[in-house]
PQR file of N, CA, C, O and H, with PARSE charges and radii, in Angstrom:
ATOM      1  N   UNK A   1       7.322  69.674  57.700 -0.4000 1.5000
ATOM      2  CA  UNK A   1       7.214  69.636  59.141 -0.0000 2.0000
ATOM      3  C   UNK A   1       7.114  68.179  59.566  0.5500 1.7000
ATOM      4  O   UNK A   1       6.359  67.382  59.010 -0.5500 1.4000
ATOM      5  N   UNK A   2       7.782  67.924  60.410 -0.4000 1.5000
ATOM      6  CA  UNK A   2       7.947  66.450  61.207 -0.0000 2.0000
ATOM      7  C   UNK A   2       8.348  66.652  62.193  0.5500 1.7000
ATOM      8  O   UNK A   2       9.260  67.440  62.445 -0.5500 1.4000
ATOM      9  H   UNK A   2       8.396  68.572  60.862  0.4000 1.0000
ATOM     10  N   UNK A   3       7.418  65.613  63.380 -0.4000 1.5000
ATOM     11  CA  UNK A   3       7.298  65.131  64.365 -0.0000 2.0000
ATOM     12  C   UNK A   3       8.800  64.587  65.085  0.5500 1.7000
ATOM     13  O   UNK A   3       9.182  64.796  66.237 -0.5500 1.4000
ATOM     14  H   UNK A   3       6.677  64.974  63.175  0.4000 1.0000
ATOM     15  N   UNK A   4       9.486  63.830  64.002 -0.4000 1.5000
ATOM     16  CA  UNK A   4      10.505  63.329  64.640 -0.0000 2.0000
ATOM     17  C   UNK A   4      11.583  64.627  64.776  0.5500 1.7000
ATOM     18  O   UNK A   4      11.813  65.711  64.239 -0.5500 1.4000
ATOM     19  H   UNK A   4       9.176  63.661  63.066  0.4000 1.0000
ATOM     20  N   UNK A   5      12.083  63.761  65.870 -0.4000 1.5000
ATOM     21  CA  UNK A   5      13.088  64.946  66.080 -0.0000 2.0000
ATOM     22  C   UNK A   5      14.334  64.753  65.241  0.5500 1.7000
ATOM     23  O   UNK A   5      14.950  65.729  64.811 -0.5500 1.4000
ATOM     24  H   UNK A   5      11.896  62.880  66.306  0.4000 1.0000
ATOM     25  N   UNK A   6      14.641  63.746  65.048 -0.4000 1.5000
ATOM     26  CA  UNK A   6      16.135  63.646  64.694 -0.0000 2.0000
ATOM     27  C   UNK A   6      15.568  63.943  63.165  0.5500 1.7000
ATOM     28  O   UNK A   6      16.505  64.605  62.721 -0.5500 1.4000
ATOM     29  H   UNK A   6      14.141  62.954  65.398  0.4000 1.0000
ATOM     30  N   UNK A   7      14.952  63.886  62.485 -0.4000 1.5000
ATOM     31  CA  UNK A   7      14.429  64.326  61.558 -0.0000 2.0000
ATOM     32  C   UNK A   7      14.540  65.519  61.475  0.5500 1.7000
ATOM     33  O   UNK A   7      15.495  66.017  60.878 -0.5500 1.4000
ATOM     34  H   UNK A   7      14.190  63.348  62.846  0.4000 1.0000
ATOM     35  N   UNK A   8      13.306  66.471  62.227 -0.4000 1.5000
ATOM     36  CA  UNK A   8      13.888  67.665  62.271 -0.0000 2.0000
ATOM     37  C   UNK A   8      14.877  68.803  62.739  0.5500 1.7000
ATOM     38  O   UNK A   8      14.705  70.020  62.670 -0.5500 1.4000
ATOM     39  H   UNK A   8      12.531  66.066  62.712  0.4000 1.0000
ATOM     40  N   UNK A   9      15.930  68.115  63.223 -0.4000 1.5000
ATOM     41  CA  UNK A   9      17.297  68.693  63.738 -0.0000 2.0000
ATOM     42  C   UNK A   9      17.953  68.381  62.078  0.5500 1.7000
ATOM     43  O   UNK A   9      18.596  69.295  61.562 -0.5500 1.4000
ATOM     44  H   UNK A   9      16.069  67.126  63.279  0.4000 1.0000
ATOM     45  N   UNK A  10      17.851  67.700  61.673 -0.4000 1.5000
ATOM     46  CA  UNK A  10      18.509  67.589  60.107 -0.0000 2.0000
ATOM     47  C   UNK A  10      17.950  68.214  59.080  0.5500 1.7000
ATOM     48  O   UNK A  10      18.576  68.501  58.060 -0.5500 1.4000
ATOM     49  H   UNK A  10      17.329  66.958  62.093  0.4000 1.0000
ATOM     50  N   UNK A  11      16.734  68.471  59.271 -0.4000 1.5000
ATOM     51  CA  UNK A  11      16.227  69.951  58.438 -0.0000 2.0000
ATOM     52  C   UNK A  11      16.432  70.999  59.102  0.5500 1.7000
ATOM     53  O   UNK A  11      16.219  72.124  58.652 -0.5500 1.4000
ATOM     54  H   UNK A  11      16.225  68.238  60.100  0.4000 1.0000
ATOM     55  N   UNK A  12      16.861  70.761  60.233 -0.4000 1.5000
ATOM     56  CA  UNK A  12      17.217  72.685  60.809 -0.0000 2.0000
ATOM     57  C   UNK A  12      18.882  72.748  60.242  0.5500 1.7000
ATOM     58  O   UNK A  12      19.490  73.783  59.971 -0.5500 1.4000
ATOM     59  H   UNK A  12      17.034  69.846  60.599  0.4000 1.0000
ATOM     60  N   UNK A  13      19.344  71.529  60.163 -0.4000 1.5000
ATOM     61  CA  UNK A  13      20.719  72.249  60.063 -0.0000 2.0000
ATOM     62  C   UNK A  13      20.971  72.100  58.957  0.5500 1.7000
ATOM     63  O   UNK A  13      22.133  72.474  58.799 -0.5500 1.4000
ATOM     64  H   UNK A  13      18.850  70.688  60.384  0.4000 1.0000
ATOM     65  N   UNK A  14      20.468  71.689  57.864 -0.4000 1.5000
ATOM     66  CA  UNK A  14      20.617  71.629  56.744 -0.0000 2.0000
ATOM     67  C   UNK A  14      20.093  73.066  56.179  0.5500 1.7000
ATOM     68  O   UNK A  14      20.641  73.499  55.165 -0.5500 1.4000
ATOM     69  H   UNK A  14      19.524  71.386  57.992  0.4000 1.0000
ATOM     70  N   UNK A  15      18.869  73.956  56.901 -0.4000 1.5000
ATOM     71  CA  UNK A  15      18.403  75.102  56.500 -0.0000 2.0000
ATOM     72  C   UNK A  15      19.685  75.895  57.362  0.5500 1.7000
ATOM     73  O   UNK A  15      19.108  76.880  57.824 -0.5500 1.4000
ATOM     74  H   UNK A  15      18.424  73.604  57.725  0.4000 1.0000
ATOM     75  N   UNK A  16      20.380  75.928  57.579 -0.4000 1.5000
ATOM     76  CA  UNK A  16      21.187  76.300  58.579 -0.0000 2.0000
ATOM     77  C   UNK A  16      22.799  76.580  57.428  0.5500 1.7000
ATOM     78  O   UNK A  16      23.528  77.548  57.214 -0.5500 1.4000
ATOM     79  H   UNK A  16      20.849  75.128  57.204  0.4000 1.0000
ATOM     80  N   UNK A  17      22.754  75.243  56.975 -0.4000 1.5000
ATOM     81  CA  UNK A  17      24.291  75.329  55.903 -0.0000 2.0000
ATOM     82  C   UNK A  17      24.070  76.262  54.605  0.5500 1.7000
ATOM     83  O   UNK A  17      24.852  76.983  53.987 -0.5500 1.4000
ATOM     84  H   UNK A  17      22.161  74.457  57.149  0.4000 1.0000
ATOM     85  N   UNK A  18      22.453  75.915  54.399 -0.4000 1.5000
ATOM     86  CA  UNK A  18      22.066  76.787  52.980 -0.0000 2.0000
ATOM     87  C   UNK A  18      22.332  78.476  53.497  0.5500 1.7000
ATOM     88  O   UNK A  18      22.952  79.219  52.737 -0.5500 1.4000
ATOM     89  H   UNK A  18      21.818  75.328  54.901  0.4000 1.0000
ATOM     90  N   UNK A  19      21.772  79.040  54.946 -0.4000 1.5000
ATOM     91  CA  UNK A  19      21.955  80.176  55.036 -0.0000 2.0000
ATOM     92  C   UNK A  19      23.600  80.712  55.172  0.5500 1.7000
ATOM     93  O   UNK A  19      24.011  81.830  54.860 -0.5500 1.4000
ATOM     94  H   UNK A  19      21.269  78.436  55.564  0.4000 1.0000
ATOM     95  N   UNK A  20      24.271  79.759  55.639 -0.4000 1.5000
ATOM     96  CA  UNK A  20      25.740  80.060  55.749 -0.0000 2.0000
ATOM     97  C   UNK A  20      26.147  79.713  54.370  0.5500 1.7000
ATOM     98  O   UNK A  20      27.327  80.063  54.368 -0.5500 1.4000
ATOM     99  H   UNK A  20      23.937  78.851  55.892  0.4000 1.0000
ATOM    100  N   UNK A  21      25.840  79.149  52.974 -0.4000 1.5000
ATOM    101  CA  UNK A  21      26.089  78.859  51.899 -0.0000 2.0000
ATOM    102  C   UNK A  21      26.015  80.074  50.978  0.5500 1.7000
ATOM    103  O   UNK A  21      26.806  80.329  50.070 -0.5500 1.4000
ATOM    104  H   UNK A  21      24.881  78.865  52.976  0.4000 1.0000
ATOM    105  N   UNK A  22      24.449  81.117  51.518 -0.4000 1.5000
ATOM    106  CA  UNK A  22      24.658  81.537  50.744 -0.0000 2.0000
ATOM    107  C   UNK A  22      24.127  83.126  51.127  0.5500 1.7000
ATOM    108  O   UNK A  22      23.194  83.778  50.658 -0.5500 1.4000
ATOM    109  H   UNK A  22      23.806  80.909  52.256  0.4000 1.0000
ATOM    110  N   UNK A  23      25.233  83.490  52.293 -0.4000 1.5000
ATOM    111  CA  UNK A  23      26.011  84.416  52.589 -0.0000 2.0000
ATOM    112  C   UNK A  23      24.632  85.122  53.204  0.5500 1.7000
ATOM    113  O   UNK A  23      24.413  86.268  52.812 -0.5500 1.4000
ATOM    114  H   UNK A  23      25.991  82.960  52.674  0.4000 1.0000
ATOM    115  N   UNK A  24      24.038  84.749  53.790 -0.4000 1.5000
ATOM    116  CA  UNK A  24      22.329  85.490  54.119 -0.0000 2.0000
ATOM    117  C   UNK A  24      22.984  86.648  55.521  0.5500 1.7000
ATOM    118  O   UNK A  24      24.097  86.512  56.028 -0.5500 1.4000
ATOM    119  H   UNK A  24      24.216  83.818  54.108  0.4000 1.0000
ATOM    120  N   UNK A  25      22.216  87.468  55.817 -0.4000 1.5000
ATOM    121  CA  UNK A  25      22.676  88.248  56.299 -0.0000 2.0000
ATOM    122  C   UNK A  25      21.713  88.937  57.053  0.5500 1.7000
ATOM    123  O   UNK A  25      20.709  89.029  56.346 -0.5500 1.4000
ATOM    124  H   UNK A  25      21.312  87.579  55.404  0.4000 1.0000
ATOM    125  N   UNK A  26      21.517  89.502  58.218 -0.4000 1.5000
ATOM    126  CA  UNK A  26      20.209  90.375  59.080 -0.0000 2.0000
ATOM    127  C   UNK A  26      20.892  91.584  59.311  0.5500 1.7000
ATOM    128  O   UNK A  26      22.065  91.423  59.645 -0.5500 1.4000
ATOM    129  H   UNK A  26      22.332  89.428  58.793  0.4000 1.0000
ATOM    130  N   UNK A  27      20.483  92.800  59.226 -0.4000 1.5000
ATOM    131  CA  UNK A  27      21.163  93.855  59.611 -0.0000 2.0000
ATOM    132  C   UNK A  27      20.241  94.278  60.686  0.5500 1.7000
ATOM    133  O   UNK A  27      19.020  94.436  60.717 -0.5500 1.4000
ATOM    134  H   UNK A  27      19.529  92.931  58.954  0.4000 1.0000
ATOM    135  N   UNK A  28      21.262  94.428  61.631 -0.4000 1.5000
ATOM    136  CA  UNK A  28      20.682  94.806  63.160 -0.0000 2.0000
ATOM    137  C   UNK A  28      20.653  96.389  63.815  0.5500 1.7000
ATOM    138  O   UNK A  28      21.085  96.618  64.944 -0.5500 1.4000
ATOM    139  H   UNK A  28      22.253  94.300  61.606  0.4000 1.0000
ATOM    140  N   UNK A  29      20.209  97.196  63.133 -0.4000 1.5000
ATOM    141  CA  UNK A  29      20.378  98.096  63.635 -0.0000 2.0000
ATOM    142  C   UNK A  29      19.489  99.044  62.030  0.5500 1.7000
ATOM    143  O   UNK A  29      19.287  98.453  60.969 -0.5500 1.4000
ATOM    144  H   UNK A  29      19.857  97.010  62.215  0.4000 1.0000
ATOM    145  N   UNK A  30      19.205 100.146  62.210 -0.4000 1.5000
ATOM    146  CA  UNK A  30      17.958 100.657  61.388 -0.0000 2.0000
ATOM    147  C   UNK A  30      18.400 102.685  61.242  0.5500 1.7000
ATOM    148  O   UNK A  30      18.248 103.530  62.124 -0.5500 1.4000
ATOM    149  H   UNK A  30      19.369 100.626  63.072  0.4000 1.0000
ATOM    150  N   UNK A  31      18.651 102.776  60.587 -0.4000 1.5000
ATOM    151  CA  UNK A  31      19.161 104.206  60.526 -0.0000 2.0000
ATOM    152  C   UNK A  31      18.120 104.791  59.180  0.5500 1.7000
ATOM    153  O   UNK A  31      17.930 104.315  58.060 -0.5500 1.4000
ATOM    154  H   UNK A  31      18.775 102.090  59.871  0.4000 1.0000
ATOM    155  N   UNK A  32      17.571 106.016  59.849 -0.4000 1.5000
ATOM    156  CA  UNK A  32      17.189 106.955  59.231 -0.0000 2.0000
ATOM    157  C   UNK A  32      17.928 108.441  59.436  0.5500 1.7000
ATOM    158  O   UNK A  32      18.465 109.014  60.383 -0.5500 1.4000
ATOM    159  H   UNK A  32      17.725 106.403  60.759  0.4000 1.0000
ATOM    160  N   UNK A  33      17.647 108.772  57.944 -0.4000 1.5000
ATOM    161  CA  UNK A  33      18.139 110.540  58.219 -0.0000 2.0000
ATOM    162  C   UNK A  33      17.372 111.669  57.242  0.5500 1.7000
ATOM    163  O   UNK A  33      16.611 111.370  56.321 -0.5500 1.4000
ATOM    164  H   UNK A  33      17.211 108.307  57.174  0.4000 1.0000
ATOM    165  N   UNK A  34      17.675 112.790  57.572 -0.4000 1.5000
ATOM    166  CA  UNK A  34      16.933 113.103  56.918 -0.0000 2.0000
ATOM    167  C   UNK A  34      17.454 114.667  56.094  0.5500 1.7000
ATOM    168  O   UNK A  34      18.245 115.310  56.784 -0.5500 1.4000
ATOM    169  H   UNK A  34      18.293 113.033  58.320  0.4000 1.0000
ATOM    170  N   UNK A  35      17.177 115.156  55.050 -0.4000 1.5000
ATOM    171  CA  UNK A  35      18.042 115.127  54.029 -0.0000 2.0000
ATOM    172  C   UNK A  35      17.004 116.923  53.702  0.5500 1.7000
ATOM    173  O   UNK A  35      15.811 116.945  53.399 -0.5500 1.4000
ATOM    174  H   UNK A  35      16.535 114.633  54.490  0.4000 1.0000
ATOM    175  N   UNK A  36      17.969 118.304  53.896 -0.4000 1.5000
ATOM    176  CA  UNK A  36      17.065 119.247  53.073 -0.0000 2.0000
ATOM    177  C   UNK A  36      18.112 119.790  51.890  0.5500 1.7000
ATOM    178  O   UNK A  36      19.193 120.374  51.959 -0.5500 1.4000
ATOM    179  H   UNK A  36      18.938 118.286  54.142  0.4000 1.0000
ATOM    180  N   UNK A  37      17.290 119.326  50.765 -0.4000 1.5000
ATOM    181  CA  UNK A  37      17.755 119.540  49.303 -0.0000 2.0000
ATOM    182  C   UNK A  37      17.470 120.882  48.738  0.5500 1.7000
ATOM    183  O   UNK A  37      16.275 121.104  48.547 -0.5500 1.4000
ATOM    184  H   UNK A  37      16.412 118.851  50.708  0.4000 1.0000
ATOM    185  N   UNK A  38      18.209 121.720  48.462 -0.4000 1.5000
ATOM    186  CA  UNK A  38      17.195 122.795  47.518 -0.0000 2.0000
ATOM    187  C   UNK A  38      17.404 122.298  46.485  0.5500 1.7000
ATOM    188  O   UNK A  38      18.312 121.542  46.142 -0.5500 1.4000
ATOM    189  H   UNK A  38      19.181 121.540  48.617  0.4000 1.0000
ATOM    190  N   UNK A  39      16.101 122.927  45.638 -0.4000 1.5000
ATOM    191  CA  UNK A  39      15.694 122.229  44.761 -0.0000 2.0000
ATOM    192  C   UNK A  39      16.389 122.810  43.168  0.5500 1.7000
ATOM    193  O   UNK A  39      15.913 122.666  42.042 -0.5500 1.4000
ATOM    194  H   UNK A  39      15.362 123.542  45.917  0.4000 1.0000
ATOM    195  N   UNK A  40      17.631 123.475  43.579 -0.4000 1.5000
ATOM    196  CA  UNK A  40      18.514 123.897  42.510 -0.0000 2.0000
ATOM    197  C   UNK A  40      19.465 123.005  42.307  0.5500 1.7000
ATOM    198  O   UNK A  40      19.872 122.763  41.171 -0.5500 1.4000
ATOM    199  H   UNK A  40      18.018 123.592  44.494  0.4000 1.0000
ATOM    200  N   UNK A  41      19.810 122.565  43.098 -0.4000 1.5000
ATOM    201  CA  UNK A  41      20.505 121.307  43.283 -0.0000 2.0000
ATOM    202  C   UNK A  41      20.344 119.768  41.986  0.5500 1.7000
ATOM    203  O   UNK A  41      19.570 118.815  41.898 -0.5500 1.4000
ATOM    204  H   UNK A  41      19.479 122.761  44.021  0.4000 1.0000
ATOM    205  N   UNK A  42      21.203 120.118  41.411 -0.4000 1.5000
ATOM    206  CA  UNK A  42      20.433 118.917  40.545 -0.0000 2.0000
ATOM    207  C   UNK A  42      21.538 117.621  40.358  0.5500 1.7000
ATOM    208  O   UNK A  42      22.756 117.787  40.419 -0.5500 1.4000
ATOM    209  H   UNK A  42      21.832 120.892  41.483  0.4000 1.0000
ATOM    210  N   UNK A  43      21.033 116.610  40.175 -0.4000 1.5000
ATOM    211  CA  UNK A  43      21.922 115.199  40.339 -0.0000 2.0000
ATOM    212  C   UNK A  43      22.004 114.731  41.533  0.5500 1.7000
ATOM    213  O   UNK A  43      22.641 113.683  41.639 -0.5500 1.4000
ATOM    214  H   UNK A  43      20.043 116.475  40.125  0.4000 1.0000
ATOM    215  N   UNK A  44      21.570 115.167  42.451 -0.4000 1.5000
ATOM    216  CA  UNK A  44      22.464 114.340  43.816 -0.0000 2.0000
ATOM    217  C   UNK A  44      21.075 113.450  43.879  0.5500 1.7000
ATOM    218  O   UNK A  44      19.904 113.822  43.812 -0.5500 1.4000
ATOM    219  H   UNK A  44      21.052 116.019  42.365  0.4000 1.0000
ATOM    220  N   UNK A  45      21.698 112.017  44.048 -0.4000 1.5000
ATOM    221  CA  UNK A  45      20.624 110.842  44.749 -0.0000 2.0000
ATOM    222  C   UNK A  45      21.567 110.358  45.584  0.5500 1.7000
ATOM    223  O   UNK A  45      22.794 110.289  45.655 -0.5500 1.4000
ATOM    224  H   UNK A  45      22.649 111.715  44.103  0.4000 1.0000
ATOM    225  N   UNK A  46      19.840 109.797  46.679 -0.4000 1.5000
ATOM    226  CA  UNK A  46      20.348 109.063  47.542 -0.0000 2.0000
ATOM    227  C   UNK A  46      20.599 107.977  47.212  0.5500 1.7000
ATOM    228  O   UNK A  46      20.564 107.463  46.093 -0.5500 1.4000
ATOM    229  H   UNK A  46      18.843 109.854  46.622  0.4000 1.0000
ATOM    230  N   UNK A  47      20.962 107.432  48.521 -0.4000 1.5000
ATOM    231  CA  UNK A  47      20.681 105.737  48.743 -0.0000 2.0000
ATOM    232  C   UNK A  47      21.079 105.641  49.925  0.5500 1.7000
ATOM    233  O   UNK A  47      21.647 106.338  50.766 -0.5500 1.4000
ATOM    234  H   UNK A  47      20.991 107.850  49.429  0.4000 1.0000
ATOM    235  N   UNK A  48      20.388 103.956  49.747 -0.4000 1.5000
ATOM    236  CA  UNK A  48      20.417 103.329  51.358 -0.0000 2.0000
ATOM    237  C   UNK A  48      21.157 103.465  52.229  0.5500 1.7000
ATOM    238  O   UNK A  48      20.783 103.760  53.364 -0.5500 1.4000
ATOM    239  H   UNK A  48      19.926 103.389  49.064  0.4000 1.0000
ATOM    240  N   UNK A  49      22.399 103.277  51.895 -0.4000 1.5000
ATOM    241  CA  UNK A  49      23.952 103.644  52.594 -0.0000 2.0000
ATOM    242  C   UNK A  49      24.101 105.166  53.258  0.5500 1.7000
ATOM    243  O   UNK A  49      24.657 105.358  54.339 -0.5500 1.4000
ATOM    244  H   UNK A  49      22.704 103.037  50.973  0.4000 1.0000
ATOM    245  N   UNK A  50      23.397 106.426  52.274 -0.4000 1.5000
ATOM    246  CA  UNK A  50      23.634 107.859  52.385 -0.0000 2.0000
ATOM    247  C   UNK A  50      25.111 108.355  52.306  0.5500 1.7000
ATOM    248  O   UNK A  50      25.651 109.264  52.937 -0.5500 1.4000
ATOM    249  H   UNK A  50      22.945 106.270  51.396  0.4000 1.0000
ATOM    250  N   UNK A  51      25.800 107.206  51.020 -0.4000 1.5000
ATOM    251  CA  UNK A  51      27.406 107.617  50.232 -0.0000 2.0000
ATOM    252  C   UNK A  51      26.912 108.095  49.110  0.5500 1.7000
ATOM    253  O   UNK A  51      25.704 108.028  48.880 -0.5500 1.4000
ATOM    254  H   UNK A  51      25.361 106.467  50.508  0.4000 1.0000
ATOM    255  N   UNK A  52      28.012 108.789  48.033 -0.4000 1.5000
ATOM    256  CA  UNK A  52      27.775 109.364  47.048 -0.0000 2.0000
ATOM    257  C   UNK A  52      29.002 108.839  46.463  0.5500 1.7000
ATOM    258  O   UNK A  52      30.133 109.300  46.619 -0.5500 1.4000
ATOM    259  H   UNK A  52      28.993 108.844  48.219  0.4000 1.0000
ATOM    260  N   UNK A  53      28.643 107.779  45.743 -0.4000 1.5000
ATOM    261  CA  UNK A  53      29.732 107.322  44.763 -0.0000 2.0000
ATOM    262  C   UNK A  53      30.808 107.747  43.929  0.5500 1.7000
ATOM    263  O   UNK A  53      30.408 107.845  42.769 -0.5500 1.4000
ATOM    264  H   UNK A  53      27.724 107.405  45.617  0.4000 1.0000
ATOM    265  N   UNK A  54      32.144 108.069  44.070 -0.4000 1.5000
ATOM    266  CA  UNK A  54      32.742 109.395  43.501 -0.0000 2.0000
ATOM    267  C   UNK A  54      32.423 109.259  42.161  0.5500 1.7000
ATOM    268  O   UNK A  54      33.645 109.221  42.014 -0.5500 1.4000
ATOM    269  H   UNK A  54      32.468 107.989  45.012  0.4000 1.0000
ATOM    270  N   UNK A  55      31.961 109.142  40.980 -0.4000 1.5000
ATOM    271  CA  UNK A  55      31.380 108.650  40.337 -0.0000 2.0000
ATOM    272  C   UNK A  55      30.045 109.632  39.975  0.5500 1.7000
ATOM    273  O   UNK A  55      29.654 109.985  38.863 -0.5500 1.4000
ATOM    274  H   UNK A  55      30.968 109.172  41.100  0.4000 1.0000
ATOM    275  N   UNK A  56      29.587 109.890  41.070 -0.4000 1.5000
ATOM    276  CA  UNK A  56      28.278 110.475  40.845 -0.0000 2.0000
ATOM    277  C   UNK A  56      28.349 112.071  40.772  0.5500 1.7000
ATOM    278  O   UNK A  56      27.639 112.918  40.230 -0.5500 1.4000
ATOM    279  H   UNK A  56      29.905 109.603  41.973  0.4000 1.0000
ATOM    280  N   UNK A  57      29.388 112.113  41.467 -0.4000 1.5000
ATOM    281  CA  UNK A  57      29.725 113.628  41.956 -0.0000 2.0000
ATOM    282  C   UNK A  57      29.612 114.529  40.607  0.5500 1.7000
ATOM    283  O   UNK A  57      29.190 115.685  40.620 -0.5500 1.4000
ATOM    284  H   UNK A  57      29.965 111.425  41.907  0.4000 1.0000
ATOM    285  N   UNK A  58      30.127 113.717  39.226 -0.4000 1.5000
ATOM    286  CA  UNK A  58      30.151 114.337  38.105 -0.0000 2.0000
ATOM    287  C   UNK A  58      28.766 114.587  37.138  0.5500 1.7000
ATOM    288  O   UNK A  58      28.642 115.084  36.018 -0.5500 1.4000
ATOM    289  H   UNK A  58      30.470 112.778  39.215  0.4000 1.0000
ATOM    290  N   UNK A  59      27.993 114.129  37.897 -0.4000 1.5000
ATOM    291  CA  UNK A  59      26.674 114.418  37.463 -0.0000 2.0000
ATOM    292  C   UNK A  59      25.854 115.657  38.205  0.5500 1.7000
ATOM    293  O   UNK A  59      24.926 116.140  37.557 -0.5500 1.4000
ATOM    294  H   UNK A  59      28.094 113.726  38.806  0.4000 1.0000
ATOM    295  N   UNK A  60      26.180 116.291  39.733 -0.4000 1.5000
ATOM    296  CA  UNK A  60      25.491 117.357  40.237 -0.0000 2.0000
ATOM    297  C   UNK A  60      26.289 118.201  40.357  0.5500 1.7000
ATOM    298  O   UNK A  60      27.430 118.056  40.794 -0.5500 1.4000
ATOM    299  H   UNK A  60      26.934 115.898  40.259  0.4000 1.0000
ATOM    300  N   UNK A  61      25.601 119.550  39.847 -0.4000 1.5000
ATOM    301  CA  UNK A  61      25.471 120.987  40.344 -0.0000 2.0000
ATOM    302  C   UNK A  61      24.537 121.709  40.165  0.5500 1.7000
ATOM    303  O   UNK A  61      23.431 121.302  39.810 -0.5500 1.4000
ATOM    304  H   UNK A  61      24.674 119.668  39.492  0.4000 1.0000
ATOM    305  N   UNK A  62      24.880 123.104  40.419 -0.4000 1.5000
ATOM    306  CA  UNK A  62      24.122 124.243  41.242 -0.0000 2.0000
ATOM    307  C   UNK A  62      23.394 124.703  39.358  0.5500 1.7000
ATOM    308  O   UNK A  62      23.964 125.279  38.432 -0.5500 1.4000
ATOM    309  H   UNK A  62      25.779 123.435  40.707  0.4000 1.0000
ATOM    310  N   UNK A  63      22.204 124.224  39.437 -0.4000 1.5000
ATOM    311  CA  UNK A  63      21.412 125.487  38.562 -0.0000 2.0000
ATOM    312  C   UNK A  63      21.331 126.914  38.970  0.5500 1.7000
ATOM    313  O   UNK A  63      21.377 127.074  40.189 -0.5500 1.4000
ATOM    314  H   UNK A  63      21.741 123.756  40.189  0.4000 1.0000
ATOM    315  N   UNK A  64      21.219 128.025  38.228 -0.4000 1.5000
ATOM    316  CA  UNK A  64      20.830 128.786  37.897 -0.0000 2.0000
ATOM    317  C   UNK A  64      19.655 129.133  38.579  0.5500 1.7000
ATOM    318  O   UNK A  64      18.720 128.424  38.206 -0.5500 1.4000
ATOM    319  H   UNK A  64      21.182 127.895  37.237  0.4000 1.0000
ATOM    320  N   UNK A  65      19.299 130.074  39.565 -0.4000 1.5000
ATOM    321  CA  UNK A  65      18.378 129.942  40.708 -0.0000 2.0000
ATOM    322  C   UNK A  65      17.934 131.862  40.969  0.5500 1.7000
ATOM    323  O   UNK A  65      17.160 132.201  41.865 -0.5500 1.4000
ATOM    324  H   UNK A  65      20.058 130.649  39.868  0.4000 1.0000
TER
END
């Protein structure tokens, strides 16, 4: 922290190139949902996104219920 200004306009923009350097990012907006599983259901996870990786698909199905 410093007093001078021209000083600290060159630490703001220097903290400024590092965040554009290294790709920093704020996500503006906040989504929840909400999810009823039966519990025969086996393999499916979430995530943050709420995609299912085609990938994953080969890991869930329907138990025996």
């Amino acid at each position: 922290m410093t007093l001078d200004q021209t000083k600290r306009m060159q630490m703001y923009n220097k903290a400024e190139q590092q965040l554009v350097n290294d790709v920093a990012w704020l996500p503006m907006d906040q989504r929840f949902g909400t999810h009823l599983l039966k519990p025969y259901v086996i393999g499916r996870v979430f995530n943050a996104q709420d995609l299912v990786p085609p990938d994953d698909w080969a890991n869930v199905y329907i138990a025996a219920h």
